[in-house]
Backbone bond lengths (Angstrom), bond angles and torsions (degrees), N, CA, C in turn:
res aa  C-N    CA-C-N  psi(-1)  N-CA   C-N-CA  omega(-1)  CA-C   N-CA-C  phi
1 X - - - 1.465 - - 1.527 110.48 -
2 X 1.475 106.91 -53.13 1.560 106.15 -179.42 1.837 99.80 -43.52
3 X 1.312 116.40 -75.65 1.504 125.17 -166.95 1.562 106.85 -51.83
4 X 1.034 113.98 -6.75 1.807 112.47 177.89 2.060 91.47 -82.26
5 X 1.335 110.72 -52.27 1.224 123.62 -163.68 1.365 131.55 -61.29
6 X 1.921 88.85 -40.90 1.871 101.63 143.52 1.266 128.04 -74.34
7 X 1.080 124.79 -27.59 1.364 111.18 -172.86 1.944 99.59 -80.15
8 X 1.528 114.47 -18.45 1.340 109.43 168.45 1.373 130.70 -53.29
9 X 1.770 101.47 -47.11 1.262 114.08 170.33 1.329 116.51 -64.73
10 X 1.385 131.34 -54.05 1.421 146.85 -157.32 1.989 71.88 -53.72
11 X 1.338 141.19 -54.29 1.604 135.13 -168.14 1.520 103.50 -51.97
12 X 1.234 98.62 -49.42 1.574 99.29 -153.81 1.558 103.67 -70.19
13 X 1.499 110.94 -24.50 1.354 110.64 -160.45 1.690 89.65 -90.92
14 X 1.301 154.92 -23.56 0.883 146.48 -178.54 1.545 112.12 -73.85
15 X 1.387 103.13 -51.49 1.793 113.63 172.47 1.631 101.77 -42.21
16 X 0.998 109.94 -53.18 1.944 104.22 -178.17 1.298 102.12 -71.43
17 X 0.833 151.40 -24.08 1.411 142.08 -150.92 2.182 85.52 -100.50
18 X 0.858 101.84 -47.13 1.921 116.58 -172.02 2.122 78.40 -53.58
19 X 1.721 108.26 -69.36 1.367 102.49 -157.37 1.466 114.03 -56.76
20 X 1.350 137.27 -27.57 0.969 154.78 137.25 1.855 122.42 -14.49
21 X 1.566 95.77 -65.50 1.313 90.32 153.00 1.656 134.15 -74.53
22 X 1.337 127.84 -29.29 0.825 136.87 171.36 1.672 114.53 -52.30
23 X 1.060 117.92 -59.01 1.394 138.85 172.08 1.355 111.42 -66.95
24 X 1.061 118.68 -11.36 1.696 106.66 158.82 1.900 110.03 -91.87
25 X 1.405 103.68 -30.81 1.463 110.26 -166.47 1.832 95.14 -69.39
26 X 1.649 127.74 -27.76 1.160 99.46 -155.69 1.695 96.01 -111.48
27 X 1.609 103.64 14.35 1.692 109.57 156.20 1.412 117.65 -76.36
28 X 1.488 113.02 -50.95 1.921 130.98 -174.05 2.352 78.23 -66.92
29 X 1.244 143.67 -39.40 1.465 120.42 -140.05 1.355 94.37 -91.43
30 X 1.635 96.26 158.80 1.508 114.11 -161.40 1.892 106.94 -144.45
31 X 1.423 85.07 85.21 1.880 88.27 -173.84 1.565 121.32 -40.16
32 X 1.202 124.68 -29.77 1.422 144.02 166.37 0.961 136.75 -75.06
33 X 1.981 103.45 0.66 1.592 94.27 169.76 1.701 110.08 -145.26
34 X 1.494 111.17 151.71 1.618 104.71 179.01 1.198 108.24 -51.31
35 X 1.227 117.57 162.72 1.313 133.87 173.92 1.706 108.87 -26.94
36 X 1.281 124.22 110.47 1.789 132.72 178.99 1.166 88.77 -95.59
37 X 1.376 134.66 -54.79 1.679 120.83 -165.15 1.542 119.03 14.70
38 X 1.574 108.23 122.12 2.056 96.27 -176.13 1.513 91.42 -53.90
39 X 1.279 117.15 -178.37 1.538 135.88 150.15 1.690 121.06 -28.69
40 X 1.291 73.20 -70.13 1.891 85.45 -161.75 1.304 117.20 -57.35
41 X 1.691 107.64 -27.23 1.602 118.25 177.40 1.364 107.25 -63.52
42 X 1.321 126.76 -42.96 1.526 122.25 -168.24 1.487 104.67 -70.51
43 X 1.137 97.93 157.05 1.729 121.52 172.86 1.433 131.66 -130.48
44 X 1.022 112.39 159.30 1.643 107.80 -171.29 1.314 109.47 -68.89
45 X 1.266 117.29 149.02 1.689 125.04 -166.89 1.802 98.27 -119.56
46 X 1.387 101.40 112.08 1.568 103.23 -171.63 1.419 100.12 -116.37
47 X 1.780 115.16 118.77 1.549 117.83 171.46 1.145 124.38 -92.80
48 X 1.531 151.39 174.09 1.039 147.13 137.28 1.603 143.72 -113.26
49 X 1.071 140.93 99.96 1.414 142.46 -124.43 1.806 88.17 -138.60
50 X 1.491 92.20 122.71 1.896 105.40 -174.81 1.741 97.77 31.34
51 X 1.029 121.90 67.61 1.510 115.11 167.33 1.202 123.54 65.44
52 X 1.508 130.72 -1.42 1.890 154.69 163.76 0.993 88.23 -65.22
53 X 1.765 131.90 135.23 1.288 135.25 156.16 1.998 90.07 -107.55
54 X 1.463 87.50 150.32 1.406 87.46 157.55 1.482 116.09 -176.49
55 X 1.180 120.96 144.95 1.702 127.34 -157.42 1.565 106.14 -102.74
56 X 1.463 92.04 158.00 1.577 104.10 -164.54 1.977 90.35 -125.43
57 X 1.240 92.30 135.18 1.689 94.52 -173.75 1.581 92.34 -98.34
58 X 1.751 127.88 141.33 1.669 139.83 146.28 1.403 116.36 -48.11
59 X 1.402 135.80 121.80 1.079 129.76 174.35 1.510 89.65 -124.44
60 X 1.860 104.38 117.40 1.430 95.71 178.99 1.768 111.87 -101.69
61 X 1.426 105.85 148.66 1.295 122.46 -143.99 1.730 109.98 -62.13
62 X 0.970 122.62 166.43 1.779 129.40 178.03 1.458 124.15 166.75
63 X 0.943 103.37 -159.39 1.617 107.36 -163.44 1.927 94.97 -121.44
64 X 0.973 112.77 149.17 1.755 136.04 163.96 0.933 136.26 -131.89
65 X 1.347 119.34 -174.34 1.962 103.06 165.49 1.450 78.64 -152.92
66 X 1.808 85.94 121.17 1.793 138.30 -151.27 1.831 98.90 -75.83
67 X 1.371 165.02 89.45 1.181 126.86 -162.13 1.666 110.24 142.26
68 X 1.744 106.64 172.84 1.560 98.95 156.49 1.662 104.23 -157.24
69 X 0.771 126.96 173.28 1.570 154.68 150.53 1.221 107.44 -41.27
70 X 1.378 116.27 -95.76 1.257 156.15 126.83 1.315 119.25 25.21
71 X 1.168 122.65 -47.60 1.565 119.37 -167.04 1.582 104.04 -118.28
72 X 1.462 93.22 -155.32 0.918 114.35 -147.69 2.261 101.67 -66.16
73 X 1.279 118.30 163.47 1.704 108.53 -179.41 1.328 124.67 -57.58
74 X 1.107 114.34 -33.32 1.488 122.96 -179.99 1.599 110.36 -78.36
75 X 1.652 120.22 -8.23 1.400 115.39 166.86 1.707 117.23 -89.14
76 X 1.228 98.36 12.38 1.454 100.45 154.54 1.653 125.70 -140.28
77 X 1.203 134.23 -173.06 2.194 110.41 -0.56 1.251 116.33 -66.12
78 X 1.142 125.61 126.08 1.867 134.98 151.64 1.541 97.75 -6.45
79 X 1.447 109.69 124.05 1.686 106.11 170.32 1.402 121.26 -140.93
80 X 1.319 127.56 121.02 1.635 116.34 175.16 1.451 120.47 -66.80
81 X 1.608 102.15 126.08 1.652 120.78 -156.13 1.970 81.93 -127.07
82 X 1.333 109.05 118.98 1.628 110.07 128.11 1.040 154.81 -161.11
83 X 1.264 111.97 163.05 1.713 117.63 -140.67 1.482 111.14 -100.28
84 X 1.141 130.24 170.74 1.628 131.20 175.63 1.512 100.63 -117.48
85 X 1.001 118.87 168.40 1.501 133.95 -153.80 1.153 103.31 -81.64
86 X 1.596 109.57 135.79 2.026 129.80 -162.34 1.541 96.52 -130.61
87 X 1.514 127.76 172.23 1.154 137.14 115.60 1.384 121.62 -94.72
88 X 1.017 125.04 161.32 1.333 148.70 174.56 1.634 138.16 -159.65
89 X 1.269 87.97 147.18 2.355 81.91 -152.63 1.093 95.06 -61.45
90 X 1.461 88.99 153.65 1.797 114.99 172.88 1.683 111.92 -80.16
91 X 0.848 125.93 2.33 1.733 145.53 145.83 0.901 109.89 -135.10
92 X 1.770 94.73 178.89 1.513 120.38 -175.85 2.020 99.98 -78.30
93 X 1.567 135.62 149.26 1.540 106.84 170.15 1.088 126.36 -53.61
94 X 1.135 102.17 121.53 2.021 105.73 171.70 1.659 111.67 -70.69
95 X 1.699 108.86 152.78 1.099 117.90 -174.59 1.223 128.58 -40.99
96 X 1.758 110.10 -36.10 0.977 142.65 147.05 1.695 134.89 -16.75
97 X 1.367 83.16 -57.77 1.600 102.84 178.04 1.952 107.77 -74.09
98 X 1.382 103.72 -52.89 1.068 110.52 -176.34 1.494 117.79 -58.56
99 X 1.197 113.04 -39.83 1.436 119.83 178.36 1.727 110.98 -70.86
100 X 1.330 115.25 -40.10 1.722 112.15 148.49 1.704 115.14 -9.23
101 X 1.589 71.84 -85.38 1.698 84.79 -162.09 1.644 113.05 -80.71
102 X 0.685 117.75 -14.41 1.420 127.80 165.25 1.751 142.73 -95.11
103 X 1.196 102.14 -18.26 1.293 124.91 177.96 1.632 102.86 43.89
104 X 1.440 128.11 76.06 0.938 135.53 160.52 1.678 109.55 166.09
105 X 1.167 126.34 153.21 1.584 127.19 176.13 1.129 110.36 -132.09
106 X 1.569 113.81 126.38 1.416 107.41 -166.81 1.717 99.81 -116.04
107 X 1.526 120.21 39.55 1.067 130.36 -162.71 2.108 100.33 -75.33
108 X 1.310 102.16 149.86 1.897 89.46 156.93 1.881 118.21 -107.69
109 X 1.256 112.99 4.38 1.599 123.13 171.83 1.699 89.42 -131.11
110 X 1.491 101.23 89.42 1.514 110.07 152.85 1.614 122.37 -60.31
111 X 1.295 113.09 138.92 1.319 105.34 171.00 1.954 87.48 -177.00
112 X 1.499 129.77 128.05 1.606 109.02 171.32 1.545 113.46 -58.32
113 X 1.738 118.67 -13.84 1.830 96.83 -170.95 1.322 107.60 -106.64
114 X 1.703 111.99 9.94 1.430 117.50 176.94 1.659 103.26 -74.04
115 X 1.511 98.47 157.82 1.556 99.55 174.37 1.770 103.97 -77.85
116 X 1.568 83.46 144.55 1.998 71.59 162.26 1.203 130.72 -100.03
117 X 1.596 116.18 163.88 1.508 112.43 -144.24 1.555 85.34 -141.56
118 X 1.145 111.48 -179.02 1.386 129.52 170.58 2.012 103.46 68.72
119 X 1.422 115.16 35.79 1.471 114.95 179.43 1.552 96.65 -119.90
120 X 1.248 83.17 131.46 2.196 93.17 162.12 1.719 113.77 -91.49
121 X 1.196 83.13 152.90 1.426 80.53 -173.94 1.855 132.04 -66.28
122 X 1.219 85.56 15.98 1.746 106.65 -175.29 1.461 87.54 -94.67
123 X 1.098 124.48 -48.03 1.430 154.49 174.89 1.480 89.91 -47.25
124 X 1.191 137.13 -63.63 1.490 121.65 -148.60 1.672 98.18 -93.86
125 X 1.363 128.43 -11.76 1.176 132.18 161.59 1.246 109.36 -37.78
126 X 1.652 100.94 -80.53 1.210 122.48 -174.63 1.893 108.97 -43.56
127 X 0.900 126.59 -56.46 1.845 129.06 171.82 1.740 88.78 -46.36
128 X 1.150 140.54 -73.30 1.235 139.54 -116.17 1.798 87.31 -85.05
129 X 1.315 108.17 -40.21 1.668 108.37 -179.98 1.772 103.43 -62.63
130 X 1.139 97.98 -46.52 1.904 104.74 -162.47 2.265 94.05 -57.16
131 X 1.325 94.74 -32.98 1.715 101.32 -166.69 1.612 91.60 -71.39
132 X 1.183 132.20 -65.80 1.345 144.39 -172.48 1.813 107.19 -39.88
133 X 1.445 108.93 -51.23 0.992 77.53 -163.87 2.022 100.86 -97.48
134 X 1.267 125.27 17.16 1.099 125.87 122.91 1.749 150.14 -33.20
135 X 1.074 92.57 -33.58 1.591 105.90 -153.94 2.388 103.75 -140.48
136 X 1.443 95.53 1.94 1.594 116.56 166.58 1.691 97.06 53.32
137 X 1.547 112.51 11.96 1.607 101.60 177.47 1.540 103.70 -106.44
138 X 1.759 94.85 -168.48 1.523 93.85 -170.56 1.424 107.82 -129.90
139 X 1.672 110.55 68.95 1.289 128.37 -179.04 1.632 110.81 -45.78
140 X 1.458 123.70 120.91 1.692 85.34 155.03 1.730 90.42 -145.49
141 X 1.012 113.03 -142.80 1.957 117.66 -153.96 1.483 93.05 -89.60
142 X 1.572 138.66 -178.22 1.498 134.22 148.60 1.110 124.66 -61.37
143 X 1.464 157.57 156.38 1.187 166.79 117.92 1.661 79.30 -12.37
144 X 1.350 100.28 175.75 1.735 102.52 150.25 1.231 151.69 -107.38
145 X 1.622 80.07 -9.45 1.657 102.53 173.60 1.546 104.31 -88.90
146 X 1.670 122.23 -33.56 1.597 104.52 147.94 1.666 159.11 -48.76
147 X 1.953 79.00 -21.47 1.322 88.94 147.38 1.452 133.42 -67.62
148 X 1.427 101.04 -68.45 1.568 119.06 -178.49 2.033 105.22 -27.75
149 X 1.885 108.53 -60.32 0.980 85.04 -170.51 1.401 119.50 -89.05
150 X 0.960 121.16 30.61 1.771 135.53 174.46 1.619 96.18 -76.42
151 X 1.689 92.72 -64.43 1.793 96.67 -152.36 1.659 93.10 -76.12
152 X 1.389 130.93 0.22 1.716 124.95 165.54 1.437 95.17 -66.15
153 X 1.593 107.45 -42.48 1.732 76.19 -153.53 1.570 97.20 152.16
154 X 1.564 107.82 -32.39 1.877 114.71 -158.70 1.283 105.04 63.10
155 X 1.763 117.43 -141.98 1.243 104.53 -167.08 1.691 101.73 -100.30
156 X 1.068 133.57 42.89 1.542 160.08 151.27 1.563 110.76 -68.98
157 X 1.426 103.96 -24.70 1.719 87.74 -140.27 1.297 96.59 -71.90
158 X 1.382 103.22 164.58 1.675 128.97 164.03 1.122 148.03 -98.26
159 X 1.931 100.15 13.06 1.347 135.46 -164.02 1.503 127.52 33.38
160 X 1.741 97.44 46.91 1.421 110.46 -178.62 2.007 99.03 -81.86
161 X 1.867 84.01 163.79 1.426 85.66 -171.00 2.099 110.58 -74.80
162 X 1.004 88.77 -59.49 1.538 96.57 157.98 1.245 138.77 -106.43
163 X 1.985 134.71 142.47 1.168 112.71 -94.12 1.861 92.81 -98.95
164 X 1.371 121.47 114.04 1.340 134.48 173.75 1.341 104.37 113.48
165 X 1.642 139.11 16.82 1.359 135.34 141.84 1.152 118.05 -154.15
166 X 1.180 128.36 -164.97 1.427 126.74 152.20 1.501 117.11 -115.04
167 X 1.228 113.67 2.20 1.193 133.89 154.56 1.882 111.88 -84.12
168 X 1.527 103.45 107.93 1.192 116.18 -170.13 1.618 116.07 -86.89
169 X 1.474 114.98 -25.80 1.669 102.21 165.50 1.960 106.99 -84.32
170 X 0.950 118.02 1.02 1.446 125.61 169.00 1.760 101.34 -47.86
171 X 1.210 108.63 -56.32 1.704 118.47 -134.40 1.973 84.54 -132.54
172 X 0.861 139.47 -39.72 1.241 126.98 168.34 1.409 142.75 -121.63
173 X 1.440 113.39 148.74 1.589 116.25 169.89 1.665 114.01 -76.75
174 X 1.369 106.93 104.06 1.507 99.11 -172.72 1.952 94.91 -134.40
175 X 1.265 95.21 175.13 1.843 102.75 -170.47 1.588 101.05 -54.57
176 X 1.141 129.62 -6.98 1.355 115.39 -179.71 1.868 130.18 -93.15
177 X 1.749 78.15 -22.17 1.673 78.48 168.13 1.870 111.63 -139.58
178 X 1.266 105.27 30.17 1.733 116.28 176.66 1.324 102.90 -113.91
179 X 1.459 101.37 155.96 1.648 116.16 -169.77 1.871 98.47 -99.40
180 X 1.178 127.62 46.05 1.445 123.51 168.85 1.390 113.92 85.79
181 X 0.971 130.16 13.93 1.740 142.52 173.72 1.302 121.51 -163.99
182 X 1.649 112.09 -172.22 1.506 117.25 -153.78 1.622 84.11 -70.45
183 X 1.397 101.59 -172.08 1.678 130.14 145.66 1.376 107.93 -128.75
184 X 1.705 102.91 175.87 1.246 114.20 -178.10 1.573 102.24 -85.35
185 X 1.298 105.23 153.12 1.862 125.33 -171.97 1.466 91.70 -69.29
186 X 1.619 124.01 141.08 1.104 146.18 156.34 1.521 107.59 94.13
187 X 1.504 119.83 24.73 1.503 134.18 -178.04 1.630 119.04 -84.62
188 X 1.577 99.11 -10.95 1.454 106.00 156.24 1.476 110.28 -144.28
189 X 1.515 106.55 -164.28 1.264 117.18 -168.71 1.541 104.16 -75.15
190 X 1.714 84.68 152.24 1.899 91.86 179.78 1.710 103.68 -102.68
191 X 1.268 99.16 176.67 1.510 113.30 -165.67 1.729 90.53 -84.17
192 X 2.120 92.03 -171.98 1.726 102.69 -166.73 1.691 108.32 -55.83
193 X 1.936 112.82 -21.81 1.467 100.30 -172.04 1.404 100.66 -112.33
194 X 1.312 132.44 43.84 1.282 137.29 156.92 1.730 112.98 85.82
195 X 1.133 97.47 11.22 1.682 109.44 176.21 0.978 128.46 -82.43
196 X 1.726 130.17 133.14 1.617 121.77 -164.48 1.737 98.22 -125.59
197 X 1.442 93.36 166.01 1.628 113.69 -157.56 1.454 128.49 19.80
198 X 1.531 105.41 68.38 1.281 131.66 -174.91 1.390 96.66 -71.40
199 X 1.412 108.59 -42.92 1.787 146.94 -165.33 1.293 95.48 -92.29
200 X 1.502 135.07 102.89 1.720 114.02 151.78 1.494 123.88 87.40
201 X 1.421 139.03 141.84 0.879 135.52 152.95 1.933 87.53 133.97
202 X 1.527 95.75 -67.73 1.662 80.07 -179.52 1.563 87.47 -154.50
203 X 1.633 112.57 144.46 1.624 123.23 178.31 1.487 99.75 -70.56
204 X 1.567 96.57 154.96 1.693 115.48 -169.65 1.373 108.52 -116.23
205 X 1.350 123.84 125.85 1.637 132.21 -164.74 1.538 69.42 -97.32
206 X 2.122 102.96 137.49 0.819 128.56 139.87 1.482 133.19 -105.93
207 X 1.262 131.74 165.54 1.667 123.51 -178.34 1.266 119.46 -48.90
208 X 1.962 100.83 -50.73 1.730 99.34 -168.89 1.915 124.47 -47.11
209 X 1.151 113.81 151.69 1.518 119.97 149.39 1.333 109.60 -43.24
210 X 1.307 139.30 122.90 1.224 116.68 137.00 2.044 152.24 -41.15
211 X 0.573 127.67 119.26 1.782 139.56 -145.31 1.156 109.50 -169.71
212 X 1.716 127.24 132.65 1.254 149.30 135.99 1.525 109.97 -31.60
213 X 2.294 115.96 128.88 1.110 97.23 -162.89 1.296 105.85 -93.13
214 X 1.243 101.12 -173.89 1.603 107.81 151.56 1.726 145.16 -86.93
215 X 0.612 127.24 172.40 1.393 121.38 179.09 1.734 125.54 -91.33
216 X 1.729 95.10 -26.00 1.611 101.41 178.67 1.772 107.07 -65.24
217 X 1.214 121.89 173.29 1.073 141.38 161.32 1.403 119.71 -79.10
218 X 1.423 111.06 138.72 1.841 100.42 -168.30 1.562 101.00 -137.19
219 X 1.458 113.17 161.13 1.655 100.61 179.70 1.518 91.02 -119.38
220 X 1.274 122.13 142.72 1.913 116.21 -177.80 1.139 115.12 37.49
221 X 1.537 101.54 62.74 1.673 108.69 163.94 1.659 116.46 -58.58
222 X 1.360 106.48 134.79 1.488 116.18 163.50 1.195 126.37 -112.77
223 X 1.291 106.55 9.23 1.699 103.55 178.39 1.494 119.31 84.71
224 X 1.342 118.77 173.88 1.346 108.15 172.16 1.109 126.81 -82.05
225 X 1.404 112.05 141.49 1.744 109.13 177.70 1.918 131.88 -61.59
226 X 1.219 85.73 17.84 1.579 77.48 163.54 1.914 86.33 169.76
227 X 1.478 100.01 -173.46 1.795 106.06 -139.00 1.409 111.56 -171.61
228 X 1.334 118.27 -176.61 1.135 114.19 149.90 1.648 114.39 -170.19
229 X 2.153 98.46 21.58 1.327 116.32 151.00 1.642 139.35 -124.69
230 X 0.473 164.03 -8.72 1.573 170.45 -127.08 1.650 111.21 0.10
231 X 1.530 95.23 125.90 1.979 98.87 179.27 1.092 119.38 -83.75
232 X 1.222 129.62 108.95 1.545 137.50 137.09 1.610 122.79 -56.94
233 X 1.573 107.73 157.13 1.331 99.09 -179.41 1.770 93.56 -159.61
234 X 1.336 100.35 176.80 1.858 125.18 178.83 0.899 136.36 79.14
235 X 1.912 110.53 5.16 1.281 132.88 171.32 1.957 98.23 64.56
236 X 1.826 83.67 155.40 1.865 100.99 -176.14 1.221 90.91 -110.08
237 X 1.466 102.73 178.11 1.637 147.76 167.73 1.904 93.42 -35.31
238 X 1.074 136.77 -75.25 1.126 150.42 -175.54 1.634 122.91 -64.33
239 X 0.945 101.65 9.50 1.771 109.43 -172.17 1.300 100.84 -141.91
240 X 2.008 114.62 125.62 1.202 164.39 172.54 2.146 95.01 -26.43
241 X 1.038 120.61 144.57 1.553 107.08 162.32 1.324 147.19 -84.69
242 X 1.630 88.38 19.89 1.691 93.73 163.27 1.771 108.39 -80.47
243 X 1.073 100.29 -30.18 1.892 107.35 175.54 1.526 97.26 -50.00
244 X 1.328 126.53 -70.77 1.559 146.25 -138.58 1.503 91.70 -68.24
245 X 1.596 133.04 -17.65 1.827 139.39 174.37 1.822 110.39 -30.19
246 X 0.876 155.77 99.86 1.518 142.70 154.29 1.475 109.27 1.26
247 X 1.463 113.62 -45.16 1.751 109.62 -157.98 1.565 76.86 -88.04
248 X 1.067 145.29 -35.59 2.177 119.81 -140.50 1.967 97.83 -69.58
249 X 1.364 95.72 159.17 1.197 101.07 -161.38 1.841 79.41 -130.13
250 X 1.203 99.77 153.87 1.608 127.83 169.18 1.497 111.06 -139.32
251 X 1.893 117.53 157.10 1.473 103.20 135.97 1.238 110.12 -157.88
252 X 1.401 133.30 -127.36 1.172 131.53 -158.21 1.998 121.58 143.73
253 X 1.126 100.26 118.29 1.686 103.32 171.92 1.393 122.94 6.62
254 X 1.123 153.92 136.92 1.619 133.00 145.02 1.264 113.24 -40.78
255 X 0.994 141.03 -30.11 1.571 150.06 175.26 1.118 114.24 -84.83
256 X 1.409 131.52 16.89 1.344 120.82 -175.19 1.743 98.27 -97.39
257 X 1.268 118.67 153.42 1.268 128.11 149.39 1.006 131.31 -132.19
258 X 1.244 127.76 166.26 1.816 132.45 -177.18 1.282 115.51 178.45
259 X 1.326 122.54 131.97 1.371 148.47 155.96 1.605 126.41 -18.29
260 X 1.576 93.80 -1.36 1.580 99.23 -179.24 1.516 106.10 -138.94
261 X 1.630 125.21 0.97 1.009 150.16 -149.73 2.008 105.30 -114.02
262 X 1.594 105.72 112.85 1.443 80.66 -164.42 2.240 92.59 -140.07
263 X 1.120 105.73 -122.28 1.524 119.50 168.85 1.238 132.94 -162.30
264 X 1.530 124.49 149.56 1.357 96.62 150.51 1.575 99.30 -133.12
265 X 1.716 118.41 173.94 0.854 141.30 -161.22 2.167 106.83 -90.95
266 X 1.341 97.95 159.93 1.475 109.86 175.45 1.008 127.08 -178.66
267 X 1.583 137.37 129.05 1.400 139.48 -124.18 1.584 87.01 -161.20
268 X 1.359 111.37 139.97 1.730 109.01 154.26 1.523 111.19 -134.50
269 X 1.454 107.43 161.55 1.785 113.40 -172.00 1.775 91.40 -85.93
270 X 1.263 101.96 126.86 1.672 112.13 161.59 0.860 123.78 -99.76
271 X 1.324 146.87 136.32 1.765 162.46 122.67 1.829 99.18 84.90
272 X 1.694 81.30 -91.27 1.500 80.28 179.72 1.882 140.46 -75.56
273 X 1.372 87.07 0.67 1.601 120.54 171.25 1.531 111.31 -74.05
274 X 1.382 97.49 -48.86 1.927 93.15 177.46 1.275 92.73 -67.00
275 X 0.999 138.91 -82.76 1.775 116.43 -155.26 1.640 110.96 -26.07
276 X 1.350 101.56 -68.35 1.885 87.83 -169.88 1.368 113.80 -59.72
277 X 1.754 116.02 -29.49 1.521 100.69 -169.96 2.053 103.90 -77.47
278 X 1.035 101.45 -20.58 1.773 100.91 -177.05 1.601 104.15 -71.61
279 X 1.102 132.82 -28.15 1.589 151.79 158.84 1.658 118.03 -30.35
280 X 1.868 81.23 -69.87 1.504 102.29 178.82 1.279 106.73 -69.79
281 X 0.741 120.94 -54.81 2.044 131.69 166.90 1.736 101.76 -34.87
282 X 0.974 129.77 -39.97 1.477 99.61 -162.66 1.338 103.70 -103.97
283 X 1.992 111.27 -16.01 1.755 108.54 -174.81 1.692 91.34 -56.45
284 X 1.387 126.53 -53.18 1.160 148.04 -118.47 2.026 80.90 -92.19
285 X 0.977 105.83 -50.93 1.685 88.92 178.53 1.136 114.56 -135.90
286 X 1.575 102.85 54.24 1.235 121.61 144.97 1.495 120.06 46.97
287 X 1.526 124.19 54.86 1.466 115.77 -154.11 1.663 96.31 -111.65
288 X 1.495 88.96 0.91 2.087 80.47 -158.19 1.599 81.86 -131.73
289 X 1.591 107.99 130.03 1.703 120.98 -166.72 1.700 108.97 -43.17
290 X 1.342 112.90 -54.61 0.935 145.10 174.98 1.674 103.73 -23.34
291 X 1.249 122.21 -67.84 1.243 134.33 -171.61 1.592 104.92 -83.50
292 X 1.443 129.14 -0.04 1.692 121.65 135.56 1.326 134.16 -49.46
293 X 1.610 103.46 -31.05 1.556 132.08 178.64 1.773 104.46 -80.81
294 X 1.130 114.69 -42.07 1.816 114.34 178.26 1.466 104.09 -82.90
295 X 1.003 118.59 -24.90 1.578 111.89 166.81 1.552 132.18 -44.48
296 X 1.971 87.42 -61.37 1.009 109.04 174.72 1.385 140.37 -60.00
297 X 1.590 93.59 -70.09 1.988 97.05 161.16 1.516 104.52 -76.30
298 X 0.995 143.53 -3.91 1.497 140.75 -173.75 1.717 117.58 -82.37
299 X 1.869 113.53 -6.39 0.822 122.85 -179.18 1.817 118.05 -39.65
300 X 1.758 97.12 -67.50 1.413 97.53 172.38 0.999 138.23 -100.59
301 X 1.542 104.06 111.95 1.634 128.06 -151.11 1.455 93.06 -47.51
302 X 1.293 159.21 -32.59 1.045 162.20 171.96 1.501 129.46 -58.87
303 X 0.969 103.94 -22.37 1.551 121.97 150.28 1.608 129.88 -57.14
304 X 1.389 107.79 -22.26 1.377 128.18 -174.36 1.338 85.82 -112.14
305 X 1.352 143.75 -72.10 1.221 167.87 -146.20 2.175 112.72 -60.25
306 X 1.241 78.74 -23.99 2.046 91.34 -167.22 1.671 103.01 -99.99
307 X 1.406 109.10 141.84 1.058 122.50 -166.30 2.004 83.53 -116.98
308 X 1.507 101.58 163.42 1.224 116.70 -157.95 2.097 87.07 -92.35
């Protein structure tokens, strides 16, 4: 009887400790906005697709100034851009990944941890639908100004010139120190939010049209509504390190392809997504007292799990 009576309580005391969390998550939630989560609460979001694992880095949301001085004409005027909170892969997709969801690699430097190259961006549509409806999310390419402030840093950055130093063979594979092709992803250092070849190795098709910017300030820029290039950015294997800069801008056809030309991925939590992911976020690091108590007696999932 006693052990019937604890294990009753050990329920009851977990159920409060759950409402507790619950009831803090739907004080901090905000139906009107992407995922706000501070920083520190979010966590890395790791999928798996035909047996491919692969991680999605938090970029928590803010304001920048989009651009440079410095470079090349089309990197200006300097503009304040800000964004609300994204993930975005911790590489460029590996061959690996692509061949997942695609069942074929149309790479010309095979390797599974190389990025893949040789896709147009009609091309990366097509992957990004085949992954989605794999994986029930809603993968699609960066904005470009989500790029830009990814490969700075987000609100990390350290206002290096390229993205995680200013030391450019640090952080990228570029024509000055690569033997004529890709490398494998994570072969140098990653930037302030743990991201690799932001800098080099292979250019990144983003969503926007390509277009000359503007000068106003924008919040979730999308670019212009229509085109007749698509922007890439972060410079390849084959290009000098003024390309490999955070601000340089490139683009090219939807139909274009090339051997140095690859992607990365980006996903955000919506509406009814922040509640559970801000949930999971705080059991997981423990920010709200409450969830010291579900830790504790919450050990055996079966305790929650057993019916009388």
């Amino acid at each position: 009887m006693e052990i019937e009576n604890w294990v009753a309580m050990k329920k009851y005391l977990c159920l409060f400790a759950l409402c507790g969390l619950l009831c803090s998550c739907v004080k901090n939630f905000d139906p009107d906005l992407v995922d706000t989560t501070p920083e520190e609460e979010l966590i890395d979001e790791i999928f798996t697709v035909e047996g491919v694992s692969f991680t999605m880095k938090p970029v928590s949301g803010g304001t920048f100034e989009m651009g440079s001085l410095s470079g090349s004409i089309d990197e200006r005027p300097v503009h304040s851009v800000t964004l609300s909170t994204y993930y975005i892969g911790e590489t460029e997709v590996t061959q690996e990944l692509w061949q997942a969801g695609m069942g074929s690699n149309p790479s010309r430097f095979t390797g599974s941890q190389r990025p893949v190259e040789q896709v147009s961006w009609n091309d990366c549509q097509e992957f990004i639908e085949q992954l989605n409806a794999l994986t029930g999310k809603k993968f699609r390419l960066p904005t470009e100004a989500e790029w830009e402030y990814a490969a700075r840093g987000g609100n990390k950055s350290k206002g290096y010139i390229y993205s995680g130093s200013n030391d450019v063979d640090a952080v990228a594979w570029y024509s000055d120190n690569i033997e004529s092709s890709t490398h494998e992803v994570k072969g140098k250092l990653p930037n302030e939010l743990g991201l690799y070849d932001m800098s080099g190795n292979v250019w990144e098709w983003c969503s926007d049209w390509y277009d000359s910017y503007s000068a106003e300030s924008a919040t979730n820029p999308q670019g212009p509504s229509s085109g007749s290039n698509r922007v890439f950015r972060g410079g390849g294997w084959g290009n000098n390190a003024d390309r490999c800069r955070c601000a340089n801008r490139s683009n090219g056809t939807p139909a274009d392809m090339d051997d140095a030309l690859g992607l990365r991925l980006v996903f955000q939590q919506r509406r009814g997504n922040h509640f559970l992911h801000l949930l999971l976020s705080r059991i997981r690091h423990r920010r709200y007292e409450g969830s010291h108590v579900f830790a504790r007696l919450g050990r055996d999932s079966s305790v929650l799990c057993t019916s009388e």
